[in-house]
N, C-alpha and C positions, 0 to 999 in steps of 0.2 A: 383538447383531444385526450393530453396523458391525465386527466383531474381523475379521473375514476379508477387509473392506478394503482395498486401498491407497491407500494417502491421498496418497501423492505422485504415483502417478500419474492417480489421480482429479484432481489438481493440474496436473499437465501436461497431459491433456485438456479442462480448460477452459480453460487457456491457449492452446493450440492452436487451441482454438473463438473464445479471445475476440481473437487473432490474424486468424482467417479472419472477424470481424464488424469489425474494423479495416482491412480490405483494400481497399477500396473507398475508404477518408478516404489512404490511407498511398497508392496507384495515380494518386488524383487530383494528389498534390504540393504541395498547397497548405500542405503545414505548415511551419516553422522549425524550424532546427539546436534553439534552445531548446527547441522545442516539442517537438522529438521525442527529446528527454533527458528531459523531466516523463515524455512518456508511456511512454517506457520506465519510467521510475520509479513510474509508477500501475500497470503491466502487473507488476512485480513485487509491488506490495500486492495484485493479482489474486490470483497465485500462490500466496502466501503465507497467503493466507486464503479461496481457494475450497475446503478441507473442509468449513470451519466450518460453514456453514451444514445440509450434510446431516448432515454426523457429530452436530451439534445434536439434530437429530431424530432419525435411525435411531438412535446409541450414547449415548443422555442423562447416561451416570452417569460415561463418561469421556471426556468432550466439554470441558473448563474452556478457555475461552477469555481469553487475553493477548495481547493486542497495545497495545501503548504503554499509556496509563493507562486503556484499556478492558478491563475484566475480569469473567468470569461463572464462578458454575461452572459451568456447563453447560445443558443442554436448553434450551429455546425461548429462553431469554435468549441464551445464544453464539450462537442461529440467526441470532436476528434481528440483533446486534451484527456477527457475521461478514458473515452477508447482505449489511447497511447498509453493509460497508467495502470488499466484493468489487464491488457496483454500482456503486458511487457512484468507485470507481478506475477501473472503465471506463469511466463518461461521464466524468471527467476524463481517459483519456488520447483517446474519442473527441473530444471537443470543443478540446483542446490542440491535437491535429491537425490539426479541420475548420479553423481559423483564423475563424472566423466571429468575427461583431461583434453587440453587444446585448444585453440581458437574458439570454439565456441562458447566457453567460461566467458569473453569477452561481452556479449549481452547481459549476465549475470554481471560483473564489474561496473557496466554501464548504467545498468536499470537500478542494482540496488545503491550504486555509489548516487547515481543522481537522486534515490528517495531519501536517503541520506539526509542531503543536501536540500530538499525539496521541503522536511519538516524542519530540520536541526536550523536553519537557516532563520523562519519565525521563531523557533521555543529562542533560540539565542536573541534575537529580537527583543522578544518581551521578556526575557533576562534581564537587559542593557534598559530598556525604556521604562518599561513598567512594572517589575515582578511582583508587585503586589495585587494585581491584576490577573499573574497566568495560575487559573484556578482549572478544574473540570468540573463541570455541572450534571448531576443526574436527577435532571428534573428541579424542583422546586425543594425539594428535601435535603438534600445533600449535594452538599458542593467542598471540595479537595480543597484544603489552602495551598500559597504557594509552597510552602516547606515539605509539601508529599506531592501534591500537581507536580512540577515540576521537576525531578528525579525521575516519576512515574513515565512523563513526557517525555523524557528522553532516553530512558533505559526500553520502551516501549516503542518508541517510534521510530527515533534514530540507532539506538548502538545496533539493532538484528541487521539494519542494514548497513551499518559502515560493516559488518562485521558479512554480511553475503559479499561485499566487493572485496575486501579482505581475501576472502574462501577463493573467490573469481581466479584475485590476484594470482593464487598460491597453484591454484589448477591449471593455469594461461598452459604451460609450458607440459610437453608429451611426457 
């Protein structure tokens, strides 16, 4: 059912969407230079995993879901996985933004400490096991050794978010 599809720009349509639901936090101004590096960095975990959740449902048998150490094979498990990673990046980069203070930072803390942990967890992984191995590939032409992959991998994926729970941390309190 989902073969006919496009997934990336199904991908970019929410993106776009979850741009124009941030317009209002991002017009007001109240964010930080820091803060609006996380949120660019949760607006890409948007990207990145806004299929998932429908391709879960409509395409069940080729839907397998990977992103850091969360993994399914598919149908209602990668929905709801994908789901819980696509939301939960947008109130982290909405909240990043609004600068607010109190309990509520505590979703921010949550979401970006656990994506944190959700990437930093493999790149340290294949540090330890194989680092001659953790490359990035773009395509057939170009592929990152490990001596630029991995710094890239981690100043990319992990430090915006150890560094949104960080922010969390510092706002928790009125």
């Amino acid at each position: 059912m989902g073969e006919g599809m496009n997934w990336p720009v199904f991908a970019a349509v929410v993106g776009v969407i979850s741009i124009l639901a941030l317009l209002p936090t991002l017009i007001a101004r109240k964010w930080t230079a820091p803060g609006f590096f996380v949120a660019i960095a949760n607006l890409v975990v948007v990207l990145m995993n806004a299929p998932a959740p429908l391709r879960g449902i409509i395409d069940p048998a080729n839907s397998a879901y990977n992103f850091g150490v969360l993994q399914s094979e598919g149908g209602i498990v990668a929905a709801i996985m994908g789901g819980a990673v696509t939301l939960g990046a947008l109130l982290s980069a909405f909240l990043v933004l609004w600068n607010g203070r109190g309990m509520s930072m505590l979703a921010l803390v949550l979401v970006d400490g656990f994506l944190a942990f959700n990437i930093g967890v493999p790149v340290a992984n294949q540090l330890i096991s194989a680092p001659e191995e953790a490359t990035i590939k773009f395509g057939q032409y170009l592929t990152l050794p490990p001596p630029v992959a991995i710094p890239l991998l981690f100043f990319i994926f992990v430090v915006p978010f150890a560094g949104g729970a960080l922010i969390g941390l510092s706002r928790l309190r009125k």
